[in-house]
N, CA and C atoms as an extended XYZ file, in Angstrom:
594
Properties=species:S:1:pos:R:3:atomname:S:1:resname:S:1:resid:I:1 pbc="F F F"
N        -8.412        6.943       -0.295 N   UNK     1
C        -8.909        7.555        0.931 CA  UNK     1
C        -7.869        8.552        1.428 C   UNK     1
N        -8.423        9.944        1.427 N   UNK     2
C        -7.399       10.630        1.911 CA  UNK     2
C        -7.710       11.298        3.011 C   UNK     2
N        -8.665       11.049        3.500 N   UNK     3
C        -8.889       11.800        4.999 CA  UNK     3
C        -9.989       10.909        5.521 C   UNK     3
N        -9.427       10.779        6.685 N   UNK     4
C        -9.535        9.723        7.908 CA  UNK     4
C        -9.211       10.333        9.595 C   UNK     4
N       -10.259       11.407        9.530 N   UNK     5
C       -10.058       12.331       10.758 CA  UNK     5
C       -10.015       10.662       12.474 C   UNK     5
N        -9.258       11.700       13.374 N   UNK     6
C        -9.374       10.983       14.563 CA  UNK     6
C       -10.216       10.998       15.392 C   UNK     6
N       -10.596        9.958       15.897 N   UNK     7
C       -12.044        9.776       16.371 CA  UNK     7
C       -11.846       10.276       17.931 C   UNK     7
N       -11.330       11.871       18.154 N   UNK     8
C       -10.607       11.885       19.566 CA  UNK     8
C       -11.993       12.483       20.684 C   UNK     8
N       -11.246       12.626       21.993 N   UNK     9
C       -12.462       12.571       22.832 CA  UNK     9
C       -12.674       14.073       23.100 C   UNK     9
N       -11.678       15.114       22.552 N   UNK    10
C       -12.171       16.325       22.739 CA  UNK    10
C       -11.579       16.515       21.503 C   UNK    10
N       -12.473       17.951       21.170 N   UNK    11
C       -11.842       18.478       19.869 CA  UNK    11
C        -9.882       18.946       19.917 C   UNK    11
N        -9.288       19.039       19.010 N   UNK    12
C        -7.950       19.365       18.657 CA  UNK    12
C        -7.715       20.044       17.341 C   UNK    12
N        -7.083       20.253       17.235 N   UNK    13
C        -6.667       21.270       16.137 CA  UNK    13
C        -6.796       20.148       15.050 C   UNK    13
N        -7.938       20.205       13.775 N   UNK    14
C        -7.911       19.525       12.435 CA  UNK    14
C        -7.001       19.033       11.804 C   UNK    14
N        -5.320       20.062       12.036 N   UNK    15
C        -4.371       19.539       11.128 CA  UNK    15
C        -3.974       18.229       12.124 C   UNK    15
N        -3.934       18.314       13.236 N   UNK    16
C        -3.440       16.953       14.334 CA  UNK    16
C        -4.634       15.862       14.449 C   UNK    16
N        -5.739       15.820       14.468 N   UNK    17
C        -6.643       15.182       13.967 CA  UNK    17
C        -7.042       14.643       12.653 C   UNK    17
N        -6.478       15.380       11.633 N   UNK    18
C        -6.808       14.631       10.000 CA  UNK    18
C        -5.256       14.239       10.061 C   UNK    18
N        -3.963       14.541       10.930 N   UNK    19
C        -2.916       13.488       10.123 CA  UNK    19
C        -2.990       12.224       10.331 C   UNK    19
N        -3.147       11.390        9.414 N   UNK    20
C        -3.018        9.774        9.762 CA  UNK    20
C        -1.538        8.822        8.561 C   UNK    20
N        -1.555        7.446        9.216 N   UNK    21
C        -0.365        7.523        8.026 CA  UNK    21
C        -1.122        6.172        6.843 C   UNK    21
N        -0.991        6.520        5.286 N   UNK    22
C        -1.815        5.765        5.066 CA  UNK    22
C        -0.516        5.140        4.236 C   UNK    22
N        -1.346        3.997        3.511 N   UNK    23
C        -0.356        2.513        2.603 CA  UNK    23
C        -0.786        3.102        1.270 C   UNK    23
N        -1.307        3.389        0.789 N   UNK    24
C        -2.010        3.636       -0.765 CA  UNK    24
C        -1.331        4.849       -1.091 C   UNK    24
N        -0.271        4.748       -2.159 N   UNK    25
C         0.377        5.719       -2.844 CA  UNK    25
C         0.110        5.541       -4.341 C   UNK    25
N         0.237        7.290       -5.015 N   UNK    26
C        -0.023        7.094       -6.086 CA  UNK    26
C         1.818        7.279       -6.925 C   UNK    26
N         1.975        6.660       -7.813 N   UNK    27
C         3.518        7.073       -8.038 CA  UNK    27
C         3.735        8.566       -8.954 C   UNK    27
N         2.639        9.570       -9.153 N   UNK    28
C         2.933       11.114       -8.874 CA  UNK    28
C         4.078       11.610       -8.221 C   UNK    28
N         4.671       12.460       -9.288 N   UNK    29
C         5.890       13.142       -8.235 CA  UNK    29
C         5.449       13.935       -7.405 C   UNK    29
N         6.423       14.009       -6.128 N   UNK    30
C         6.169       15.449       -5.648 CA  UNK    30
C         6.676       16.270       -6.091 C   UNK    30
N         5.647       17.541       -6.002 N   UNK    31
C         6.653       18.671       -6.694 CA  UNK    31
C         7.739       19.476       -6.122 C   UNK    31
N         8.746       19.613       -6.328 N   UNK    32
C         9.873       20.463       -5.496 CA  UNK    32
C         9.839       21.146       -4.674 C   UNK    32
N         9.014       22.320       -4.906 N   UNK    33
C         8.398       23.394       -4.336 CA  UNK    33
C         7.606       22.515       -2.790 C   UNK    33
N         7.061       21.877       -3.224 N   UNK    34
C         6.405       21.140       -1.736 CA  UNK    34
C         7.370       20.127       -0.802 C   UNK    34
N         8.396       19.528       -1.634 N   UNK    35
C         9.815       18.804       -1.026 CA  UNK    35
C        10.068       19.678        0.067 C   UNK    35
N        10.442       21.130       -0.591 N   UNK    36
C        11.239       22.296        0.097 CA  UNK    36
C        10.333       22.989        1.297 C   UNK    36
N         8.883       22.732        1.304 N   UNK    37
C         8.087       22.991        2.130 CA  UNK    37
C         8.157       22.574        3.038 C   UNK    37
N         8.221       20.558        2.763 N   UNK    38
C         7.998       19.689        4.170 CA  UNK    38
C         9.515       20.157        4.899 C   UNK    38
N        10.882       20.251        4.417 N   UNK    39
C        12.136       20.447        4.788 CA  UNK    39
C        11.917       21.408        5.558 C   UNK    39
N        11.644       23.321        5.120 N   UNK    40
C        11.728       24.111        5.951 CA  UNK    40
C        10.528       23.947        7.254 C   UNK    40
N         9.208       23.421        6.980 N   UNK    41
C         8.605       23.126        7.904 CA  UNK    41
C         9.487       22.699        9.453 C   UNK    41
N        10.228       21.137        8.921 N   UNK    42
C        11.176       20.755        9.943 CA  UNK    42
C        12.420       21.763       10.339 C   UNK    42
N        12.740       22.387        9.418 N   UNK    43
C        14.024       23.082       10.194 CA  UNK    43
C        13.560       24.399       11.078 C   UNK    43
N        11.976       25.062       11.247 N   UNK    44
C        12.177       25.402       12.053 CA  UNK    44
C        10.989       24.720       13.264 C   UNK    44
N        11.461       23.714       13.619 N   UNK    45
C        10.922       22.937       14.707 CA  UNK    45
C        12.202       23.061       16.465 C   UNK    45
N        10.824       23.096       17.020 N   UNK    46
C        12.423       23.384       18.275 CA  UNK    46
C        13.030       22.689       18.720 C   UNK    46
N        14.362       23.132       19.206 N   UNK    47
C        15.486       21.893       20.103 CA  UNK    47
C        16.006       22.859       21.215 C   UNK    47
N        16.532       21.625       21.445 N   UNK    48
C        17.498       21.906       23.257 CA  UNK    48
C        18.610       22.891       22.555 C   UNK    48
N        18.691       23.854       23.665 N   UNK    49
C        19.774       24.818       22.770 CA  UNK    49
C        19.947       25.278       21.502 C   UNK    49
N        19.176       25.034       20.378 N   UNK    50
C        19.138       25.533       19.286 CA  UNK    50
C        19.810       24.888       18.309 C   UNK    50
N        20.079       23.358       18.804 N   UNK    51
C        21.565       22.633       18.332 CA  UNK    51
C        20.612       22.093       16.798 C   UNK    51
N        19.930       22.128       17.194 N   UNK    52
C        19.246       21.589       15.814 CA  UNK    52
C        19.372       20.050       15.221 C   UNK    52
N        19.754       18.893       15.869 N   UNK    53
C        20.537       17.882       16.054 CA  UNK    53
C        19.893       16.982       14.412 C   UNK    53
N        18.832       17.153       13.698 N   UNK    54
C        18.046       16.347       12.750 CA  UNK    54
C        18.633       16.771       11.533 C   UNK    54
N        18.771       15.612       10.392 N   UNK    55
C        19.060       15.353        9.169 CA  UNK    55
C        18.686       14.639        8.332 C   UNK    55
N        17.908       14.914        7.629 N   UNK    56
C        17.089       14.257        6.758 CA  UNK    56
C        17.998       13.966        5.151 C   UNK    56
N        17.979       12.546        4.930 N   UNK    57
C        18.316       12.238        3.602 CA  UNK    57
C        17.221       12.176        2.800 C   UNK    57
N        17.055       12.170        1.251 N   UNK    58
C        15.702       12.766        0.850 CA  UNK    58
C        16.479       11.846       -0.641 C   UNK    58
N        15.034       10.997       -0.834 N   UNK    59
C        15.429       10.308       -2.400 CA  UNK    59
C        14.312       10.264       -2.706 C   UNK    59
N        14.236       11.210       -4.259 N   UNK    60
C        13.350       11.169       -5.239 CA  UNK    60
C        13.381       10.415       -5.921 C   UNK    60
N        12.724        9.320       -5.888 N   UNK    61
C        12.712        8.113       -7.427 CA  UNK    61
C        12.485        9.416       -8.863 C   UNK    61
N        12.895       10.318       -9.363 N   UNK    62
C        11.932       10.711      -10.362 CA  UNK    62
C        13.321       11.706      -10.753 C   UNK    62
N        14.296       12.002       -9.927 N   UNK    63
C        15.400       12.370      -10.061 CA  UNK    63
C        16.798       11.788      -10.310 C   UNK    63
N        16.710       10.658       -8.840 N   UNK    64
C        17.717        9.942       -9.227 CA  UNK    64
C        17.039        8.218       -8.425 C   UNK    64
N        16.835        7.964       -9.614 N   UNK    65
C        16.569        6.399       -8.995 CA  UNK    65
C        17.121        5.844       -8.178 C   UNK    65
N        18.834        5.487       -8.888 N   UNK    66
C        19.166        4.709       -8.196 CA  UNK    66
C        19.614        4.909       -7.117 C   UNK    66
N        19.758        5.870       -6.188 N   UNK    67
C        19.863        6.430       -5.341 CA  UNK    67
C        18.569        5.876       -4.363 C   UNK    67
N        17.456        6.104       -5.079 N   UNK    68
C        16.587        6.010       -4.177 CA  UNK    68
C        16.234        4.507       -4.095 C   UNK    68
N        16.230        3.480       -5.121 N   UNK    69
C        16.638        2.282       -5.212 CA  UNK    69
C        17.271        1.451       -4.236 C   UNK    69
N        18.490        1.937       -3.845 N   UNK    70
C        19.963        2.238       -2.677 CA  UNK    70
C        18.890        2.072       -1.292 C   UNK    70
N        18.101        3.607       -1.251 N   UNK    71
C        17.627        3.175        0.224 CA  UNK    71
C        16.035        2.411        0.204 C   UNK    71
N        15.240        2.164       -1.010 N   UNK    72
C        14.130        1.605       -1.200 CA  UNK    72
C        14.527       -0.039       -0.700 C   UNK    72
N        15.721       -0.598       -0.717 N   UNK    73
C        16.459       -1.498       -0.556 CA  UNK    73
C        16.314       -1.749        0.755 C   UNK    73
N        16.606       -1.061        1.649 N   UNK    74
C        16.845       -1.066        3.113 CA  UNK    74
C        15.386       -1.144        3.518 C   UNK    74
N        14.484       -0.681        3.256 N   UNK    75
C        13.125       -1.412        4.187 CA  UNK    75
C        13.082       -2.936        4.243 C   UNK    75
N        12.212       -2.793        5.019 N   UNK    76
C        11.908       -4.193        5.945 CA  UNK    76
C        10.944       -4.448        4.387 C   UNK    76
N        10.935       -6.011        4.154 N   UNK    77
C        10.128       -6.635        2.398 CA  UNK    77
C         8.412       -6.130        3.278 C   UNK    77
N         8.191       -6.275        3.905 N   UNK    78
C         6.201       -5.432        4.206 CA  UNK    78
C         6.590       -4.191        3.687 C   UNK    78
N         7.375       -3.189        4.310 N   UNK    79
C         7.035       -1.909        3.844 CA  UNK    79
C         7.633       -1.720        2.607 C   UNK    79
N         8.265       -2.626        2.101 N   UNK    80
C         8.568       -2.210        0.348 CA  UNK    80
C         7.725       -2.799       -0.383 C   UNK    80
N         6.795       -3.651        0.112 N   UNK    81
C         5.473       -4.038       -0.381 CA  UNK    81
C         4.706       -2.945       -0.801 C   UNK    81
N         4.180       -2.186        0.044 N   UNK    82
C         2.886       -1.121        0.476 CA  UNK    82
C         3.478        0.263       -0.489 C   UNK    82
N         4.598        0.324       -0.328 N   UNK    83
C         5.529        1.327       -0.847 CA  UNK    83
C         6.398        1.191       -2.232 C   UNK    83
N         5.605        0.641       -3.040 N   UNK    84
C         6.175        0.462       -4.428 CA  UNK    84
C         6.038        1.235       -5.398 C   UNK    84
N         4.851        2.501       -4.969 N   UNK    85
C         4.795        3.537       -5.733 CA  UNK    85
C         5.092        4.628       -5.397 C   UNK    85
N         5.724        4.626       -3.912 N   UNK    86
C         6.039        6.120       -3.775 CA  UNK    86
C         6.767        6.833       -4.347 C   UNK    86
N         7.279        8.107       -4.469 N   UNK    87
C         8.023        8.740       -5.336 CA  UNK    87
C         9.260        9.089       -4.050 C   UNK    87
N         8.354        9.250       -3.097 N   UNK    88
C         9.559        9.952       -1.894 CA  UNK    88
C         9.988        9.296       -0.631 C   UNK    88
N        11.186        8.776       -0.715 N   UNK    89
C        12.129        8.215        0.929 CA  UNK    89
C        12.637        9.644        1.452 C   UNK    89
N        12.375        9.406        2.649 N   UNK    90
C        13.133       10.581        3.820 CA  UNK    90
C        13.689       10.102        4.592 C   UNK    90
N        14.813        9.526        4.872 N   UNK    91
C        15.252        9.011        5.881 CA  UNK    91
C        15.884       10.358        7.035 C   UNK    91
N        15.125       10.029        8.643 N   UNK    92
C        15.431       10.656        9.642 CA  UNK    92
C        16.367       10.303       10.291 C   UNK    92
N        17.353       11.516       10.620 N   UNK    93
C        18.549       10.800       11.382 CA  UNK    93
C        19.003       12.320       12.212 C   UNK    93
N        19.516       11.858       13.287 N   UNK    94
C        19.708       13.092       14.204 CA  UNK    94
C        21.869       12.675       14.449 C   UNK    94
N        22.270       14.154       14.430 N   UNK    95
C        23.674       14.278       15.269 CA  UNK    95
C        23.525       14.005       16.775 C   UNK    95
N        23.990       12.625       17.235 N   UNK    96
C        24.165       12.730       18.568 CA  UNK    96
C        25.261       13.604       19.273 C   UNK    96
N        26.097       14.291       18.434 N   UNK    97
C        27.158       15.284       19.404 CA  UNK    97
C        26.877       16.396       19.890 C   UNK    97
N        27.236       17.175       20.582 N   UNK    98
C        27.348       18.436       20.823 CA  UNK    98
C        28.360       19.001       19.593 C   UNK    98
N        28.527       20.667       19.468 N   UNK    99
C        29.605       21.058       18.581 CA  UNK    99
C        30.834       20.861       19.626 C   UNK    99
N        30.624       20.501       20.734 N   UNK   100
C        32.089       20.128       21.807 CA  UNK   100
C        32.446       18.819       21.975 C   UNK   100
N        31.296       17.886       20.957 N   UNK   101
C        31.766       16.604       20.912 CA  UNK   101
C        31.387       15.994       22.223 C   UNK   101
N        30.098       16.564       22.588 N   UNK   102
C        29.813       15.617       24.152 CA  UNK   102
C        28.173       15.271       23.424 C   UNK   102
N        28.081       14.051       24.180 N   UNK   103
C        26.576       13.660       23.913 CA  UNK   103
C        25.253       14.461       23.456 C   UNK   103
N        24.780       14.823       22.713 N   UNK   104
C        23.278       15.803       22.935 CA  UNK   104
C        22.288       14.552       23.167 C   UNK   104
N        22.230       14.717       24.604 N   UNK   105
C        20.567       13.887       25.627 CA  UNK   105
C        19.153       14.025       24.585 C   UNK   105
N        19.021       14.962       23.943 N   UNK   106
C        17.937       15.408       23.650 CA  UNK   106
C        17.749       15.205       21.667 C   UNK   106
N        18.755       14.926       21.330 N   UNK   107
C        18.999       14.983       19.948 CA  UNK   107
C        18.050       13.735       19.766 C   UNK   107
N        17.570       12.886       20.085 N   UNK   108
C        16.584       11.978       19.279 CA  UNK   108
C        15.275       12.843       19.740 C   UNK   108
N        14.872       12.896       20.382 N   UNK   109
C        13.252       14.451       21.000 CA  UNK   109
C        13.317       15.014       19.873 C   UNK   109
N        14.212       16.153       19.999 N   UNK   110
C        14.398       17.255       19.036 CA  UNK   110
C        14.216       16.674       17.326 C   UNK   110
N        14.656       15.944       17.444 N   UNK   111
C        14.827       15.152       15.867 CA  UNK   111
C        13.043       14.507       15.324 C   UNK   111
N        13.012       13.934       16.362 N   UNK   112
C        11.115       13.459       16.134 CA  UNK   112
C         9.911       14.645       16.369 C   UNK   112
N        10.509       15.681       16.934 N   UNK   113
C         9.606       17.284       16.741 CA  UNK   113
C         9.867       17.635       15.395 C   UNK   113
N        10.886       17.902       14.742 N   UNK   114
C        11.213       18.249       13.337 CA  UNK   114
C        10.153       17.093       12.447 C   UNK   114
N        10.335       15.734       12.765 N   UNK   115
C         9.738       14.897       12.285 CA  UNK   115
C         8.799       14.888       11.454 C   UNK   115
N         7.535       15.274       13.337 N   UNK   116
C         6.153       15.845       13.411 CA  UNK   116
C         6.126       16.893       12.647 C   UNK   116
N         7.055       18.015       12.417 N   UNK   117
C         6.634       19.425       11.768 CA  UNK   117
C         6.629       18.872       10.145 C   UNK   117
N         7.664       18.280        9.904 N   UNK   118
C         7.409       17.621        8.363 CA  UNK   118
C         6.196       17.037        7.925 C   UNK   118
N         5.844       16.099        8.533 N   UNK   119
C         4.632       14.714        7.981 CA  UNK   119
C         3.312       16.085        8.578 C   UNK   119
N         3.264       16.745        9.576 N   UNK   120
C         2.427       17.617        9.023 CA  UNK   120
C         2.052       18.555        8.731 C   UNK   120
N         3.435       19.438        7.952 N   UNK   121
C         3.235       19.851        6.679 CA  UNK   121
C         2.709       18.958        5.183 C   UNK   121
N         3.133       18.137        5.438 N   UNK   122
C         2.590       17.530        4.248 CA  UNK   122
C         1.462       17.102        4.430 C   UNK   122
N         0.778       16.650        5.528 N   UNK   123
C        -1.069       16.275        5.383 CA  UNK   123
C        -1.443       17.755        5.108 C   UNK   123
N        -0.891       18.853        5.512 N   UNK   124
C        -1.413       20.264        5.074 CA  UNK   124
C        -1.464       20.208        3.624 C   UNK   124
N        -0.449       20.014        2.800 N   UNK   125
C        -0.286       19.794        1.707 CA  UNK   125
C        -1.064       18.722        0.668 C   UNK   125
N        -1.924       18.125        1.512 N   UNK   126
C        -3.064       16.883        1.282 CA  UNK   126
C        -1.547       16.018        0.652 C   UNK   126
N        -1.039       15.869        1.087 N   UNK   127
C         0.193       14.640        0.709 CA  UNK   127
C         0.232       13.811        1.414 C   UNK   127
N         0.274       12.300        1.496 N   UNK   128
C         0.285       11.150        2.033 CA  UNK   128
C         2.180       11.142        2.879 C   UNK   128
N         2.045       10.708        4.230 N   UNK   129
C         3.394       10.857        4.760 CA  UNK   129
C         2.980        9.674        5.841 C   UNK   129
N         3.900        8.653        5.566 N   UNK   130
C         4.200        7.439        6.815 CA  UNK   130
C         5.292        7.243        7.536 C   UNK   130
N         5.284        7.060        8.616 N   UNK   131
C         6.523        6.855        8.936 CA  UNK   131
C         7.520        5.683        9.706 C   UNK   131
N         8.221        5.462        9.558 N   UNK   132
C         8.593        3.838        9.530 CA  UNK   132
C         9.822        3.307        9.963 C   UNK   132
N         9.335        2.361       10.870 N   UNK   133
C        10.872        2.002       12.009 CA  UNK   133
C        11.790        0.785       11.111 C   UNK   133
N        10.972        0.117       10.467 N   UNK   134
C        11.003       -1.039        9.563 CA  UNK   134
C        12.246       -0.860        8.605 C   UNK   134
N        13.172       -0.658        9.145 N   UNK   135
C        14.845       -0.527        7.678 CA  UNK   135
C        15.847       -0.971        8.085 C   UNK   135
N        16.522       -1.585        7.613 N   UNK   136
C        17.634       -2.169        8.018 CA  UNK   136
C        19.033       -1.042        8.079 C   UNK   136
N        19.071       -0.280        9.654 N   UNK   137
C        20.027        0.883        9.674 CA  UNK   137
C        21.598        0.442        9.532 C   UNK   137
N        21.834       -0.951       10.004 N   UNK   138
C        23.439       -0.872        8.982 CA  UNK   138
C        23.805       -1.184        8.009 C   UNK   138
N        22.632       -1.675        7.128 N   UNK   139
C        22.436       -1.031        5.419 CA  UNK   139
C        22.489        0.038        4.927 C   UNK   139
N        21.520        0.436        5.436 N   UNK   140
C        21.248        2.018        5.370 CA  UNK   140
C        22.713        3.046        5.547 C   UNK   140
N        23.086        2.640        6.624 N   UNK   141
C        24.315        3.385        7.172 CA  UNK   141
C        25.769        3.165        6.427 C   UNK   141
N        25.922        1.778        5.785 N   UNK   142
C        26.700        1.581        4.771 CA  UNK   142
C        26.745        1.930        3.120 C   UNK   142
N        25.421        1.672        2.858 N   UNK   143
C        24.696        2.184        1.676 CA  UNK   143
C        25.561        3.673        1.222 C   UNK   143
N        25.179        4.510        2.336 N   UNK   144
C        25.668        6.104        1.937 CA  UNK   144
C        26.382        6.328        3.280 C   UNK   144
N        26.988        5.865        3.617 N   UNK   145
C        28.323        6.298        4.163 CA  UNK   145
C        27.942        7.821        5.149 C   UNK   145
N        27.219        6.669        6.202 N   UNK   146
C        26.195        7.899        7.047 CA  UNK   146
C        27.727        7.580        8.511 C   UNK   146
N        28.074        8.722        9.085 N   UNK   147
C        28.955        8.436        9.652 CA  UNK   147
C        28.596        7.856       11.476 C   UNK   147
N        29.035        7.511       11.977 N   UNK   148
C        29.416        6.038       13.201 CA  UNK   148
C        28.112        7.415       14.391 C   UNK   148
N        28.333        9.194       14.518 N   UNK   149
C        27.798        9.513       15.585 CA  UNK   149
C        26.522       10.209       15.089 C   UNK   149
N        25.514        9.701       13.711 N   UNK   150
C        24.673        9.453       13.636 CA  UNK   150
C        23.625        8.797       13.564 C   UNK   150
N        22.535        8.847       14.241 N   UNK   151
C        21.670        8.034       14.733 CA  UNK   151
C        20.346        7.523       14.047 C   UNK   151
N        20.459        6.788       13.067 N   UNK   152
C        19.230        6.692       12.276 CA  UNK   152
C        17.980        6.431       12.878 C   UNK   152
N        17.230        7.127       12.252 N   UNK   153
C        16.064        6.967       13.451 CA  UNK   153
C        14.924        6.367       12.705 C   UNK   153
N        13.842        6.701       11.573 N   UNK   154
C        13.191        6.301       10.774 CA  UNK   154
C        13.233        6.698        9.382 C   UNK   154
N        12.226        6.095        8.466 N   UNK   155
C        12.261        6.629        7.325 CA  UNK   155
C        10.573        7.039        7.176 C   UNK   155
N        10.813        7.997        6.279 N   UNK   156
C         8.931        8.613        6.223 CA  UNK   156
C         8.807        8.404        4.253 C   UNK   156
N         7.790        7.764        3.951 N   UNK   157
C         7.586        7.677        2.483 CA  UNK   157
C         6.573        8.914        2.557 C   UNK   157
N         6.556        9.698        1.102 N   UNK   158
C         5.827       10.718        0.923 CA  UNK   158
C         5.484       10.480       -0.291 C   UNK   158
N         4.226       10.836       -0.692 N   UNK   159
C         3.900       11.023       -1.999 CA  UNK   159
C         2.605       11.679       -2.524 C   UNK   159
N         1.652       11.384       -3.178 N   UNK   160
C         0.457       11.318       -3.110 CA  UNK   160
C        -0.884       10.594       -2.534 C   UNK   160
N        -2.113       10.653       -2.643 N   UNK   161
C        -2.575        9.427       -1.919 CA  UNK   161
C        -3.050        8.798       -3.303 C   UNK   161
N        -3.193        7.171       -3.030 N   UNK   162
C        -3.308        6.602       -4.103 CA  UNK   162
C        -4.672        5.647       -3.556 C   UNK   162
N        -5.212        4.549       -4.423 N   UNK   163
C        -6.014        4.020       -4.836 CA  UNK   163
C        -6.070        2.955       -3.615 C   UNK   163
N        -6.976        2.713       -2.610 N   UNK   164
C        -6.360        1.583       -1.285 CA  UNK   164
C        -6.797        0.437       -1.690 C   UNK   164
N        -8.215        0.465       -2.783 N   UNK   165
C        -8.474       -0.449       -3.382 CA  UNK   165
C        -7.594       -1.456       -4.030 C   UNK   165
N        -6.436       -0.641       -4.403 N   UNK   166
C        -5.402       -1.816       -5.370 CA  UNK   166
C        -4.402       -2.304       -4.360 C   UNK   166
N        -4.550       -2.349       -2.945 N   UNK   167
C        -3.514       -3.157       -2.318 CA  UNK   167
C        -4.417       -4.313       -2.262 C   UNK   167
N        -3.632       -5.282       -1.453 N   UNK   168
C        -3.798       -6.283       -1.254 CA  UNK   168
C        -5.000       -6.532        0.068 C   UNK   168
N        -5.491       -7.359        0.616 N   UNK   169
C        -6.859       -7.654        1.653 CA  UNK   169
C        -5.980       -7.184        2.714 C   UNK   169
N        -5.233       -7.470        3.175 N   UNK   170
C        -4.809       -7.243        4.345 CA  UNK   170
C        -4.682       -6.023        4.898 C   UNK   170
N        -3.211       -5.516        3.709 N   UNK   171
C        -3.273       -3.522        3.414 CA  UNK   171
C        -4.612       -2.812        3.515 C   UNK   171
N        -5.962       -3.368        3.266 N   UNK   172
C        -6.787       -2.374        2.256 CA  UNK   172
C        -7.223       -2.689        3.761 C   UNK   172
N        -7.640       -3.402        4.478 N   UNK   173
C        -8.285       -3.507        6.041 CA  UNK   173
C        -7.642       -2.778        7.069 C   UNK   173
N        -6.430       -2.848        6.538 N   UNK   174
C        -5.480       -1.866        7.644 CA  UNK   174
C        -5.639       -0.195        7.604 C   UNK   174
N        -5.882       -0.315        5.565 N   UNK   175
C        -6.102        1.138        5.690 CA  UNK   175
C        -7.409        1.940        6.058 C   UNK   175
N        -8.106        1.355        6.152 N   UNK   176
C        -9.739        1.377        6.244 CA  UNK   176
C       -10.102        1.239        7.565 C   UNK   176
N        -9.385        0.558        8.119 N   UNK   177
C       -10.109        0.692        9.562 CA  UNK   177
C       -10.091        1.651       10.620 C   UNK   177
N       -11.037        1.413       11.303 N   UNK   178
C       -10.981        2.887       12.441 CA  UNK   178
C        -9.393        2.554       12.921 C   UNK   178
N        -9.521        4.383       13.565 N   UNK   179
C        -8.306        4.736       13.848 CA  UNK   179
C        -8.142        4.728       15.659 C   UNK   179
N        -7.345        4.308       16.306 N   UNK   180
C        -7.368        3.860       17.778 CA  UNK   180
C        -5.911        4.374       18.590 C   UNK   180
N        -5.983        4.578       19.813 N   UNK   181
C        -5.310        4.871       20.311 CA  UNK   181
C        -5.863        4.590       21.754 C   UNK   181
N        -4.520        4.416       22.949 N   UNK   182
C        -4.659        3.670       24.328 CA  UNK   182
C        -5.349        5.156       24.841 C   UNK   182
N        -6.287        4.674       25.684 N   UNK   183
C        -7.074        6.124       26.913 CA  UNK   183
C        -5.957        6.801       27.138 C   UNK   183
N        -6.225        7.941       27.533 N   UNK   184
C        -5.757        9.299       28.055 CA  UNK   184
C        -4.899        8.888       29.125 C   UNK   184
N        -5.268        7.699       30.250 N   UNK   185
C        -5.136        7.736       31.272 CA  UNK   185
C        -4.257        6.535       31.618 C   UNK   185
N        -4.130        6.263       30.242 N   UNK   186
C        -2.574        4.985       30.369 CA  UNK   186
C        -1.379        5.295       29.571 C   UNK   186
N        -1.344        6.871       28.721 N   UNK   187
C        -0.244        7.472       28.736 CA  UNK   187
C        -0.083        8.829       29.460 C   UNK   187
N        -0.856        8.903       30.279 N   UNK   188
C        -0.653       10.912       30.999 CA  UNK   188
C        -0.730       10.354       32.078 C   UNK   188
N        -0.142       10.824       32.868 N   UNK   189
C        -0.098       11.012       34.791 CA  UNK   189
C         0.236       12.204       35.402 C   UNK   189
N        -0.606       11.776       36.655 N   UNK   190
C        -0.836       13.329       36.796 CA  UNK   190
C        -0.312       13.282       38.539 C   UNK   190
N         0.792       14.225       38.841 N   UNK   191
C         0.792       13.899       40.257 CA  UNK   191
C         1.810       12.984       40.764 C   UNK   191
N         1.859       11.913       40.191 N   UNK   192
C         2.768       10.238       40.043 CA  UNK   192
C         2.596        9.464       39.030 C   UNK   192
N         3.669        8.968       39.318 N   UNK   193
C         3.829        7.977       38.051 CA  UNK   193
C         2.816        6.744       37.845 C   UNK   193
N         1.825        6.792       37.286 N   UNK   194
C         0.856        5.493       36.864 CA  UNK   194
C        -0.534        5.901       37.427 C   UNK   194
N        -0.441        7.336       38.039 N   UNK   195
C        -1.812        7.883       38.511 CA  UNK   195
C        -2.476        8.384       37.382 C   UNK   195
N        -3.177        8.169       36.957 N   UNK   196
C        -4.017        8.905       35.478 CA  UNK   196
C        -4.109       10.231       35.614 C   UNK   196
N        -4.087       11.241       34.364 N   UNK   197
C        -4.372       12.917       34.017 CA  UNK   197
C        -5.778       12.312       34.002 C   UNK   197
N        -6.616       13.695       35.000 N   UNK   198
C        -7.805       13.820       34.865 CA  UNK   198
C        -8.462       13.117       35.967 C   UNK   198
């Protein structure tokens, strides 16, 4: 199943409406050329001051395994379940400094806009992109020697879409089922805080 539009209450732009994140990967490489797509997609996504605060680590099982092995390791055992055929880990991670070495407030924002510009470039790309809180970050952070004032934030598997039929009952219900989200009017306010938009 590779398209699973959102069942939203006004129309939106198709590419924000067909991205969804699915479990069914096929183990197809990605091709380079489209790696380098989802990347520049994110680098030009906007930030506070231009600081650009996001860094993406990127492991191709198809290049260097064990590398990607290294961080296939660090998910939570569900998502290395669902994710046994992907070809592609992205792990997201933002610079919390300034170049003056003072806090950037905004460097996790800025970092999850780049995010968004990646995962959808790649549903543009009809490429399967999830993204995932589920990793163990001082594994991760020891693993590759990610340094103390970066902030791991998630990891996104990429690949192809694959077969949902061959997961397991649980996966295949998860992937199949309608797609949901809370009313308009219990995340927007309009006016004050807890007054509903609209």
């Amino acid at each position: 199943m590779s398209a699973k539009p959102a069942p939203t209450d006004i129309d939106i732009h198709d590419l924000l409406a067909g991205r969804w994140s699915p479990r069914a990967y096929s183990n197809e490489p990605v091709d380079r050329a489209q790696l380098h797509r989802l990347l520049e997609a994110a680098r030009w996504a906007p930030s506070s001051s231009n600081l650009q605060p996001w860094r993406f680590l990127v492991f191709d099982r198809h290049r260097d395994e064990a590398a990607f092995q290294r961080a296939f390791a660090t998910l939570v055992p569900f998502n290395q379940k669902w994710n046994a055929n992907v070809p592609l880990l992205i792990c997201v991670a933002a610079s919390t400094l300034t170049p003056k070495g003072e806090p950037n407030q905004a460097a996790a924002y800025d970092t999850g806009a780049a995010a968004m510009a990646l995962v959808l470039q790649a549903h543009a790309l009809d490429l399967a992109a999830h993204q995932m809180g589920g990793f163990d970050r001082d594994a991760f952070r020891a693993a590759f020697s990610v340094p103390d004032d970066v902030q791991l934030i998630a990891m996104i598997s990429v690949g192809h879409h694959g077969d949902a039929s061959l997961l397991d009952e649980t996966l295949r219900e998860r992937e199949t089922a309608p797609r949901t989200r809370r009313p308009l009017g219990e995340t927007a306010f309009e006016g004050a805080w807890g007054k509903a938009f609209g």
